[in-house]
N, C-alpha and C positions, 0 to 999 in steps of 0.2 A: 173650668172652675177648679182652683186645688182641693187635694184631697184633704178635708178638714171632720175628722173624727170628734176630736174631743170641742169643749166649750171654748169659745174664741169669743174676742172683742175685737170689733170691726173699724178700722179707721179709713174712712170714705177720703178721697183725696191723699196725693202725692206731692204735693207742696212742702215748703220749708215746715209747717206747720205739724203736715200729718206726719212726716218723715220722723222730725222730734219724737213725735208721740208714738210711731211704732217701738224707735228706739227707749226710749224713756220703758213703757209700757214693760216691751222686753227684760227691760234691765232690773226689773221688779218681779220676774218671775211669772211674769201673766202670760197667757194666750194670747198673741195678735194676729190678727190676717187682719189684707190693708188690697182696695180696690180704688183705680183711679179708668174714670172712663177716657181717658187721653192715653191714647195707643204708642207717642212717641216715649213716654218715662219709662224707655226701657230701663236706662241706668240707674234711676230709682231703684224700678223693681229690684235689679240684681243686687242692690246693696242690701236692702231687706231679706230677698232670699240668702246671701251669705249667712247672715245671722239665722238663719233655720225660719222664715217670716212666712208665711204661705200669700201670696201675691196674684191677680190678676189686672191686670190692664187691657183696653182696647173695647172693653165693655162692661158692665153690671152685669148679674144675677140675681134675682131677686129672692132665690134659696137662699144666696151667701148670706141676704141682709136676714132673711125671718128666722135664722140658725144663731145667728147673733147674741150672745149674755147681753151686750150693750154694745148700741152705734153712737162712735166718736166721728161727726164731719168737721172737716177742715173750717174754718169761721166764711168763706167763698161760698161755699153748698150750700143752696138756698135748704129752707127746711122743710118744704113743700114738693122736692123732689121725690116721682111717684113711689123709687123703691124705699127710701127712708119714711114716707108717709104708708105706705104698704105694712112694713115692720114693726112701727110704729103703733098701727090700728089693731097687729096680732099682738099687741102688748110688753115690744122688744123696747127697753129704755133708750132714751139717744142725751149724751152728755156732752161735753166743750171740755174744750182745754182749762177756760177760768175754775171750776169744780177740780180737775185733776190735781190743775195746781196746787188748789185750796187742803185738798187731801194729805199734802204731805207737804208744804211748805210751813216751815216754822220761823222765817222773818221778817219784819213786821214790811207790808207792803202799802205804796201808794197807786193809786188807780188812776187816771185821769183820763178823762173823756170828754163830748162834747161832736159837734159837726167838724169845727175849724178851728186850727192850732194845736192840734192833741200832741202832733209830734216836734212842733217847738216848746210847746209847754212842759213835756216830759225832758226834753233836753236838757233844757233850761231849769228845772227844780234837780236832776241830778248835777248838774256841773257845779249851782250852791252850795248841795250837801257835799258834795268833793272838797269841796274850798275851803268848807267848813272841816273837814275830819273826815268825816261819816263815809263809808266807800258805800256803793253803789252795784247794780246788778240792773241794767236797761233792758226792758226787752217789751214781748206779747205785741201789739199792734205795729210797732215801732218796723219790726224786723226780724230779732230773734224770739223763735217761741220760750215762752215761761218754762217750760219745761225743761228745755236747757241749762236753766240755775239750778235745777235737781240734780242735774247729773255733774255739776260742778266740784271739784275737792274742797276750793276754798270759798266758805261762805262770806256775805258782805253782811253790813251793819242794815240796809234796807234795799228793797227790791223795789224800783221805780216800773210804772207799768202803762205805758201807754194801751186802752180798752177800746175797743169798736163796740158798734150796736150788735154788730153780727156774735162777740163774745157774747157779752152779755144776755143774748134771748136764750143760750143754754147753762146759765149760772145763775143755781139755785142756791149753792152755801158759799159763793165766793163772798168775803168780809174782808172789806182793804181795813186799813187803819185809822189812813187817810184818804179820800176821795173827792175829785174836782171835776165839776162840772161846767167847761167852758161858754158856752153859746149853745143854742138850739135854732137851727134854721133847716127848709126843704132837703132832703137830702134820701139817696138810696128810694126813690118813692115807686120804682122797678120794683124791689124786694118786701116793702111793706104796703097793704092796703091804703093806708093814708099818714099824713104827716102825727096825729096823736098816737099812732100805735109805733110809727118810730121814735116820738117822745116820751112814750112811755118805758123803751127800751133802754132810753140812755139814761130816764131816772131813777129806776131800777138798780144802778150801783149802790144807792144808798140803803138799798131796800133791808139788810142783815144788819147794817151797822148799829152800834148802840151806845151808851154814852159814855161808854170809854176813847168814842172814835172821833173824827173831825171829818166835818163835809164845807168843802170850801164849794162856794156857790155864786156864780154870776147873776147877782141881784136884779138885772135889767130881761133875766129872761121872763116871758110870759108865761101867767101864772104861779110866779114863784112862792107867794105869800102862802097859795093853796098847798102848794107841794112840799114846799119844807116844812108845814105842818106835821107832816107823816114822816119826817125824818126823825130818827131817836137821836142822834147823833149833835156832838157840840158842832156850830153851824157857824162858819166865819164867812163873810158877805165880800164880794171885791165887785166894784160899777165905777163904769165911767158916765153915768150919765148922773151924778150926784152922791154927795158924801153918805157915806155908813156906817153906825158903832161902831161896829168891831169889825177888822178886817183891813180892807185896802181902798182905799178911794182913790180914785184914777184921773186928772186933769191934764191939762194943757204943761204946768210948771214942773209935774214930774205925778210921786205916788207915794200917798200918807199912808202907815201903814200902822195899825192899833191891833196890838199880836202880847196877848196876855199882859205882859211886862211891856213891852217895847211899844215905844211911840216914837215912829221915826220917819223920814222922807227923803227915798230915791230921788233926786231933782232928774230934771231934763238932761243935763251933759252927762250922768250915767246913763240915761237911757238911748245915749244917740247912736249905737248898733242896733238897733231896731225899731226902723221907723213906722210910722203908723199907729194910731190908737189900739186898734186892736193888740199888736204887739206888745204894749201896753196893759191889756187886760191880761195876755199872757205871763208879763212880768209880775203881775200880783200876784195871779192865781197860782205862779208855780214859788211864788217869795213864799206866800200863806202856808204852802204845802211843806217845803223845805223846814220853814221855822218851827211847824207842829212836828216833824222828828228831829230837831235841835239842831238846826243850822243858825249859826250867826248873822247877822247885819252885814261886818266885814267881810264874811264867806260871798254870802249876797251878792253884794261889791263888786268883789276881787272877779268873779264868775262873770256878772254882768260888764266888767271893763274888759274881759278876754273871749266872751260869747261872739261867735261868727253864724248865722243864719245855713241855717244846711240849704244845699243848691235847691232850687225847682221850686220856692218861695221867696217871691220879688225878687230873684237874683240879679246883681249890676252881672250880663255878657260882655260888652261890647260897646264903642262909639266911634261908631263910623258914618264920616263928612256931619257932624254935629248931631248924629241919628242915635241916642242913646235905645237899647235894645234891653228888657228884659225877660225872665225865664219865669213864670207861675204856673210852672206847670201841675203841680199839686192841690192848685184851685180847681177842682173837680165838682163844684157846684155853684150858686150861683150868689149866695151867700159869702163866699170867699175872692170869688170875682167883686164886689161891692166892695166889700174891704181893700183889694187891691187896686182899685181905681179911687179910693179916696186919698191913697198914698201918692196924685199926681193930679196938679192942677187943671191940666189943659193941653190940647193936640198930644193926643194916646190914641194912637192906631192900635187898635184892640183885637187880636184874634182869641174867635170863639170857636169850641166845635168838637165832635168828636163821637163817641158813641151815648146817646142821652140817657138820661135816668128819670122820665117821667116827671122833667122838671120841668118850670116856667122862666121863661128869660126875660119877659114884661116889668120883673122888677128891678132889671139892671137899665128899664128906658129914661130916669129921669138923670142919672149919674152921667147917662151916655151921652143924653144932652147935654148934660154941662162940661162934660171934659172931654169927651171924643172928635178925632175927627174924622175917622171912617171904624167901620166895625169888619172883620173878615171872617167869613163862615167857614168851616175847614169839615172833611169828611160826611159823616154819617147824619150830622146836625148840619150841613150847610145851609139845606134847605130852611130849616125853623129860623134859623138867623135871619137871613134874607128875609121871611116873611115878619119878623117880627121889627128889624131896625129900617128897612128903609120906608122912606121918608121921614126918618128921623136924623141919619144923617149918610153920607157914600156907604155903601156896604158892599159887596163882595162876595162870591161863594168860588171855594175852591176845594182841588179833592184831595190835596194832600200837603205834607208842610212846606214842599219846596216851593211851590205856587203859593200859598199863602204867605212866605218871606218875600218872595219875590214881588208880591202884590204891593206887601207891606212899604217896601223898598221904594216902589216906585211913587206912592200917593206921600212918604212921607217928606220933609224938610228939615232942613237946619231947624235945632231946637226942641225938634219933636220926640215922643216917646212909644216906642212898639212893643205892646205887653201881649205875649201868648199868657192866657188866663183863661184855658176851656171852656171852664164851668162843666165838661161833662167828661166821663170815664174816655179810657186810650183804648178802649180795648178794639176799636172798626180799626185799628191802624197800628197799634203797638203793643207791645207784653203788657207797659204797666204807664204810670206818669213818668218812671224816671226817663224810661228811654222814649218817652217823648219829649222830656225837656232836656234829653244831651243831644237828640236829631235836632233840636229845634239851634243850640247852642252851634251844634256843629257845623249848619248851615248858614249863620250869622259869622261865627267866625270865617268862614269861607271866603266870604265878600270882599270883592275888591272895590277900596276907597278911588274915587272918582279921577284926584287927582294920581292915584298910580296911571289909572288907562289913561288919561290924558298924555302922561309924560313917557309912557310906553308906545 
């Protein structure tokens, strides 16, 4: 354990996250020490010790935590872990990045949240406001921690901010300006007792705001009538399952959009870089957001006609012998798998699988009827697939991605479509989603078309 005299704040985890925040912390004159139970972040550590940091790895102590002014864990550390609940019960405070942030940020931020699309949606509302004028500052769930816009020289006109639930259960005074609340479906149900206390977590953005603020809100989620009652916040509606006063209405021909002044409609041929309805709810929700810190129509526009999809959602790979391949590897639940299969007709060899999250797969059975033509089970979840689709239609279990391409490969035909779409975390098999949907990429690319080996 290092030798720690004076009063210290503790940052649990060595992730891009807590890194930020030792540094940040540091550079504000505080006391940091910073404990990461993974024994390989040697090089972590030493970058922290350079700066005078006092650092341990390869285990906890549970002194370090109850010596603690305040514990900061990474948004990964559950809150339930013994030494942080230990610390905790002797009455040591434990805070999150969104609070830090909140402490010392002074431009006006947008928030955005939900289960699925958080991180096209934030894309997508900063690339508007770029278009528009307004510069930008991306970061928090997305990738870059929040806290790295504090330590920046040149400030931006607004700070876009992609938010997890995992933020959120430790921000007490974060107050976006603007804040969106995409979709709510199963998800994380590993980390929370049940689905309402995870919903309770992603509603909770709204909870400071007041009515200087804007809360753009997916009108088709459940119970919304009840829950934006308790919103003080001016409240702009975006659904696709039927029109709305104010806001965005979402259909088949494009997206009306009724934005203080502006009465106007995205059609279809702007929106045809991002197919799928959902994608669509995304386009409003992050138009809404955009236009409430003064982005234009033509911004809107110009952003949506140059907008390209970040890889590992519905990405086109590859067509090989008429076998189009796709990459969803960011569908880490099963909700977003739904969405992903409604973006294709018919014969979709589906791989699912990975490490679970307490989810049910029973609601992707009626989809899978209709447009599947085999399912493949991959790692840690092979087994629940197998028991959940067959005899619904071929299915498959396999232990890892090259067997499960290879599977895919062999059951499919001309015409056909193979979506790696999890539904469940990478962690039985890889770091994160990305680099499960570049192995997944990497192995499709590989593939030799039929007529090479024939003519070879």
């Amino acid at each position: 354990m290092p030798n720690l005299t004076d009063t210290y704040e503790l940052i649990v985890g060595l992730g891009a996250c807590g890194l930020s925040m030792a540094r940040f912390l540091h550079s504000r004159g505080h006391c940091v020490a910073a404990t990461d139970i993974d024994g390989t972040k040697t090089g972590e550590a030493a970058a922290l010790k350079k700066l005078g940091i006092p650092v341990r790895i390869g285990s906890h102590g549970q002194k370090m935590f109850d010596q603690a002014s305040v514990i900061i864990p990474s948004p990964g550390i559950p809150l339930d872990m013994p030494f942080i609940k230990s610390a905790r019960d002797k009455g040591v405070p434990v805070t999150g990045e969104l609070d830090i942030f909140a402490q010392y940020n002074t431009t006006p931020v947008i928030a955005i949240t939900g289960t699925n699309g958080k991180t096209t949606t934030t894309e997508l509302t900063a690339a508007m406001l770029e278009a528009s004028g307004i510069s930008c500052f991306v970061g928090g769930n997305i990738g870059t921690p929040l806290v790295e816009y504090l330590m920046q020289d040149s400030p931006k006109d607004v700070v876009v901010a992609e938010v997890s639930s995992f933020q959120l259960d430790l921000a007490d005074a974060f107050r976006p300006d603007v804040a969106a609340l995409l979709n709510l479906a199963q998800d994380h149900l590993d980390r929370y007792p049940d689905f309402a206390a995870y919903a309770d977590s992603k509603w909770s953005v709204f909870k400071n705001m007041t009515a200087l603020d804007t809360a753009v809100v997916n009108a088709s989620i459940k119970d919304f009538s009840a829950r934006t009652k308790t919103i003080c916040a001016d409240i702009l509606e975006f659904s696709s399952t039927g029109p709305v006063p104010r806001g965005a209405s979402v259909h088949k021909m494009g997206i009306d959009i009724r934005h203080k002044r502006i009465s106007d409609t995205l059609t279809a041929d702007t929106l045809n870089r991002l197919p799928g309805m959902h994608n669509r709810e995304n386009v409003a929700a992050a138009a809404l957001a955009a236009l409430s810190c003064g982005a234009s129509m033509a911004g809107i526009r110009q952003a949506l006609n140059a907008f390209i999809l970040s890889d590992h959602r519905i990405a086109f790979v590859r067509e090989v012998d008429g076998i189009r391949f796709y990459n969803d590897s960011k569908a880490t639940n099963v909700d977003a798998v739904l969405r992903a299969l409604e973006s294709f007709e018919s014969n979709v060899i589906l791989i699912l699988g990975g490490r679970e999250k307490g989810l049910d797969f029973a609601p992707l059975v009626p989809e899978v009827k209709t447009r599947a033509k085999a399912v493949i089970g991959m790692g840690e979840a092979a087994g629940h697939v197998m028991e959940t689709f067959e005899g619904i239609c071929p299915a498959y279990a396999c232990r890892d991605m090259v067997c499960a391409v290879n599977k895919a490969v062999s059951v499919a035909g001309k015409g056909d479509v193979v979506l790696l779409s999890p539904a469940c975390a990478s962690f039985d098999l890889y770091a994160n989603y990305r680099e499960r949907g570049k192995d997944f990429a990497r192995i499709v690319t590989a593939i030799v078309p039929k007529q090479e080996i024939c003519h070879g």
